[in-house]
TIKE-169978 format. One record per residue (C-alpha): x, y, z; residue in one letter. Coordinates in steps of 0.05 Angstrom, whole numbers, padded with zeros to 5 digits, always signed. Layout:
<sites>
XYZA/...
</sites>
This chain:
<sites>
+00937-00529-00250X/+00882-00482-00293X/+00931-00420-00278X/+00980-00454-00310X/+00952-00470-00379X/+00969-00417-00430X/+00914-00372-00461X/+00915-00428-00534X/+00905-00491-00489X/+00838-00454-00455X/+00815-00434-00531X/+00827-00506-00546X/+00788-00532-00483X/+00730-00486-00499X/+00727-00502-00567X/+00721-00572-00544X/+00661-00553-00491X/+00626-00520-00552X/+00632-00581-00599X/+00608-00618-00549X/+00552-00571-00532X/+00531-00570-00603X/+00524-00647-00604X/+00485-00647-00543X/+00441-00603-00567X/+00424-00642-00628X/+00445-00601-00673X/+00501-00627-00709X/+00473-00603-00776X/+00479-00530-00782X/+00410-00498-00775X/+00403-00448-00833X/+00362-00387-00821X/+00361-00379-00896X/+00338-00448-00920X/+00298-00430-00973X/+00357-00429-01025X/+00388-00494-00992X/+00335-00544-00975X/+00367-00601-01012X/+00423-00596-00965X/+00375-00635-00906X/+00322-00658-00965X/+00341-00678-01028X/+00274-00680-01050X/+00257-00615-01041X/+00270-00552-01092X/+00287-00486-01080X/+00242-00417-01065X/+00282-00388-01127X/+00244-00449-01168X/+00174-00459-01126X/+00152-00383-01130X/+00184-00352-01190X/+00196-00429-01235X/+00271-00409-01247X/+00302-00473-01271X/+00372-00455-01255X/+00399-00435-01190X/+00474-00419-01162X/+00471-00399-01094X/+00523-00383-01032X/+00528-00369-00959X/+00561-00371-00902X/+00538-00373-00834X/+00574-00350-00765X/+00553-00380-00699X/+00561-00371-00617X/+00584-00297-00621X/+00586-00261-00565X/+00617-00311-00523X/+00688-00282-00528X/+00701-00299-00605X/+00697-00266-00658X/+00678-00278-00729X/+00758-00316-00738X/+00745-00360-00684X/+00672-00369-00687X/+00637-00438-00712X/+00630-00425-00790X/+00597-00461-00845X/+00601-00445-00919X/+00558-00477-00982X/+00563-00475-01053X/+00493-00497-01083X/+00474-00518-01159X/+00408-00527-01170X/+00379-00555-01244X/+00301-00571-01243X/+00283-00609-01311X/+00206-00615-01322X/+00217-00661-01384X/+00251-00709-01340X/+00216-00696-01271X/+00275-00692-01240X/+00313-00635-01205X/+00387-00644-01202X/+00446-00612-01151X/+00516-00609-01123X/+00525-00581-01059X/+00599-00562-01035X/+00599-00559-00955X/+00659-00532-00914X/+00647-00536-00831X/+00684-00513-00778X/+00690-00498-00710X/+00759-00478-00690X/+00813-00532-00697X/+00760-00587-00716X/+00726-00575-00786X/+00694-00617-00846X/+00692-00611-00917X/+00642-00649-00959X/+00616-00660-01039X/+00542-00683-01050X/+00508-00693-01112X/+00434-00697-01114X/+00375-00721-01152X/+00301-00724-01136X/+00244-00752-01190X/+00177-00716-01169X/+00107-00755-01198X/+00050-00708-01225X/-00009-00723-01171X/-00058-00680-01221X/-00067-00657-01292X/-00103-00606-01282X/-00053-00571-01220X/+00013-00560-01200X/+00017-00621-01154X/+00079-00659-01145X/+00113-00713-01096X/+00177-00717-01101X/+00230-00772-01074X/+00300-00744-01073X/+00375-00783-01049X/+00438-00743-01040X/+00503-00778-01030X/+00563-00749-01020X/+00637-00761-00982X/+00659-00716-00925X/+00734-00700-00907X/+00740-00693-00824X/+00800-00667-00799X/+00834-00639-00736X/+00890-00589-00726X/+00889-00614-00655X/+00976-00609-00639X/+00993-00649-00568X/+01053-00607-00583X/+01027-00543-00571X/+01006-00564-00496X/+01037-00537-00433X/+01050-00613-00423X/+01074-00641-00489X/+01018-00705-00512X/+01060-00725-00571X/+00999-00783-00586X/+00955-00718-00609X/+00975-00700-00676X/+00934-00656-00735X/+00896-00722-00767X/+00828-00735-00814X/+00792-00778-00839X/+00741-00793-00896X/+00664-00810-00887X/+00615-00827-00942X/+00545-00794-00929X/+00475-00809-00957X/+00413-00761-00944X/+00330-00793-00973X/+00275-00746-00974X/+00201-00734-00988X/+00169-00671-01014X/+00097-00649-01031X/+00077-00578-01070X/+00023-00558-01083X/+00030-00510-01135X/+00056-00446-01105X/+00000-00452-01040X/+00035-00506-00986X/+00086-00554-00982X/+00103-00613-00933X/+00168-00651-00923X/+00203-00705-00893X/+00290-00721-00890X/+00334-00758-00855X/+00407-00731-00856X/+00460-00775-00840X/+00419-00830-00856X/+00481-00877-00846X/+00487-00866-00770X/+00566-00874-00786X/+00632-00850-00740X/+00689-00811-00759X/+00745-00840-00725X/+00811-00795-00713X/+00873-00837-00723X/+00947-00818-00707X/+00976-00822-00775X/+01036-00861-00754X/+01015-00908-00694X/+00941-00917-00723X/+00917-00907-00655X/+00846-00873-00653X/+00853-00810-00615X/+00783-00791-00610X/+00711-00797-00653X/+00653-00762-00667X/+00585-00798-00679X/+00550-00772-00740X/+00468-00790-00719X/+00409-00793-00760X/+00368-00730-00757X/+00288-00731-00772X/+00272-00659-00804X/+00201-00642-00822X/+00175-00574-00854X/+00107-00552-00880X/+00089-00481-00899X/+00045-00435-00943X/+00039-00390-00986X/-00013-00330-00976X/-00028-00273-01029X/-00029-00211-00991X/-00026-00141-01034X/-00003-00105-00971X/-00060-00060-00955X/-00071-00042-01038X/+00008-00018-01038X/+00030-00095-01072X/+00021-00134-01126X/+00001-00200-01155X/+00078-00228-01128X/+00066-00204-01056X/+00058-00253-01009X/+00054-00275-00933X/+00105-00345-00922X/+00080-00379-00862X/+00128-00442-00847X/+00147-00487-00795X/+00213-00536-00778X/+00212-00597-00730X/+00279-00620-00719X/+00290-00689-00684X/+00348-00725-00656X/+00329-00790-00628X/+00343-00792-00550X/+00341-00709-00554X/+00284-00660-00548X/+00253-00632-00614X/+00265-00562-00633X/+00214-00532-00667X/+00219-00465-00708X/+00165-00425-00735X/+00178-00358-00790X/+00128-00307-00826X/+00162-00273-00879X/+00130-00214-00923X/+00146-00212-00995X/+00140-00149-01031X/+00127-00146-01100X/+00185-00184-01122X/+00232-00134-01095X/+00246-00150-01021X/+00219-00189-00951X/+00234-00187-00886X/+00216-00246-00839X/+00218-00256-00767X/+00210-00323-00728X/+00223-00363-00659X/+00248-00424-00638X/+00234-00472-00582X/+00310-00470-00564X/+00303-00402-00546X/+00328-00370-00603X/+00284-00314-00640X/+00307-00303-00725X/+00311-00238-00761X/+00317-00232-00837X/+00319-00178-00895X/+00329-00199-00961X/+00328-00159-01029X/+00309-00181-01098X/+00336-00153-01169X/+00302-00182-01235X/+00251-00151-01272X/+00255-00080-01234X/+00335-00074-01266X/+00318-00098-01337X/+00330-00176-01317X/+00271-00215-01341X/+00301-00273-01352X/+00347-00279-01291X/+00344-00260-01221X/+00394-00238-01164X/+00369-00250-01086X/+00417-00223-01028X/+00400-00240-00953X/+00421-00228-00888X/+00392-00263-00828X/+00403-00256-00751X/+00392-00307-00700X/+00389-00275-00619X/+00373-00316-00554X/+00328-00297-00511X/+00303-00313-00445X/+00347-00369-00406X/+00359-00445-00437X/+00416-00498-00433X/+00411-00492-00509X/+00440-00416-00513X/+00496-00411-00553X/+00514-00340-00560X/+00478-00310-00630X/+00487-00327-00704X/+00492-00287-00770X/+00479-00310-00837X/+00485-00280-00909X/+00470-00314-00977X/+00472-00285-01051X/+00438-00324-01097X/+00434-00320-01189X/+00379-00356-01229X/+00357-00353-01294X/+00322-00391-01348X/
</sites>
């Protein structure tokens, strides 16, 4: 029977086994290596690095992210996310403001989704930089299938290219202090909803996907380091940690150091307790090319396995441009 299904049907079967893989593993939400220009995409509350470290108020920032390579696909079949991220922190209002534009997809199944933030933070001191901040995203997400019954060695004309529409609400917590620590709290998917996958003409649900409430919680610092007398009053050490919780599932827990140089570049390294070690270089062009009142950032991260774990998914590769200015 296996000899006899052509190459397409095994691509769809595996694609299946890796969806399913992914949702086993808790990890439904894709886990950016370069979070630090989309936290509001799992916190609402939170602001980005662009804003915490150099107070840019404005932020446009894009990436894209390719996952499970080298397991026999390549970057056109691979699992890929893209996100288009607005950021507007107002300190007369206290309130930070974002859309975020989220396109998913791992082979024939994919999402699309629209979320507009907005997060009040109180002033905890007059004298400091301290903030808490509450943040609420919500958003509607477009699931679809390109699934074909038709395209099988034996015909299932009930399977038909289908989607379906999903509203979505993210809540978050956020503390800064100044530009020295920070400590959050989410919960993605709040809603605990299920996109159901109807045949358009018989209304008969074909399959679903459970969407579950994650728990995410980060904290991290800040440490001025001048790099052995070579850096400046910008260089620093970024020490930060991610817990990552599905209910029913193991945590995964990440932990990154990152060296910023003078406002010009970083590079980062970090592991995870899914077995899965993180790379990153990223470059920074402001003040050093005549910008002073805007700022270009271009990363490039690497995710790798190591070791052996259920939770090995081939490797990942990441890059993200992002423009602020005053």
């Amino acid at each position: 029977m296996i000899k006899e299904l052509s190459n397409k049907y095994v691509r769809i079967l595996f694609i299946f086994f890796l969806f399913l893989a992914s949702e086993a593993d808790g990890q439904q939400l894709t886990p950016f290596t370069l979070y630090r220009d989309h936290w509001n995409l799992i916190n609402p509350a939170a602001v980005s690095n662009n804003n915490m470290l150099t107070e840019y108020p404005f932020t446009v920032s894009a990436s894209s992210r390719f996952q499970y390579l080298g397991l026999g696909l390549n970057a056109k079949d691979a699992p890929n996310t893209n996100v288009l991220n607005a950021e507007w922190v107002n300190n007369n209002l206290n309130s930070t403001f974002g859309l975020q534009l989220v396109s998913d997809k791992i082979g024939l199944l994919g999402n699309n989704g629209a979320y507009l933030q907005y997060a009040y933070k109180l002033r905890l001191s007059r004298r400091e930089e301290k903030f808490l901040s509450f943040g609420i995203s919500v958003g509607a997400i477009n699931y679809y299938s390109k699934i074909n019954g038709a395209d099988f060695p034996i015909v299932e004309p009930d399977i038909i290219p289908t989607s379906t529409y999903l509203p979505d609400l993210n809540i978050g917590i956020f503390y800064r202090n100044e530009d020295k620590y920070y400590l959050g709290l989410s919960f993605p998917q709040f809603m605990n909803l299920t996109a159901k996958y109807k045949s358009l003409d018989l209304g008969k649900e074909l399959f679903s996907i459970k969407r579950f409430r994650h728990i995410y919680a980060v904290g991290g610092i800040y440490i001025p380091f001048d790099f052995f007398g070579l850096g400046d009053e910008t260089a620093i050490l970024d020490l930060s940690t991610w817990v990552r919780y599905l209910p029913g599932q193991l945590p995964v827990i990440d932990g990154n150091v990152r060296y910023q140089h003078n406002q010009t570049f970083w590079f980062g390294a970090g592991v995870s307790s899914n077995a899965t070690s993180h790379f990153e270089v990223g470059f920074l062009a402001g003040k050093t090319i005549g910008l002073f009142d805007n700022q270009i950032k271009i990363s490039i991260a690497y995710d790798v396995p190591f070791g052996k774990s259920i939770y090995q998914l081939g490797s990942s590769i990441e890059a993200s441009i992002a423009y602020s200015w005053y």
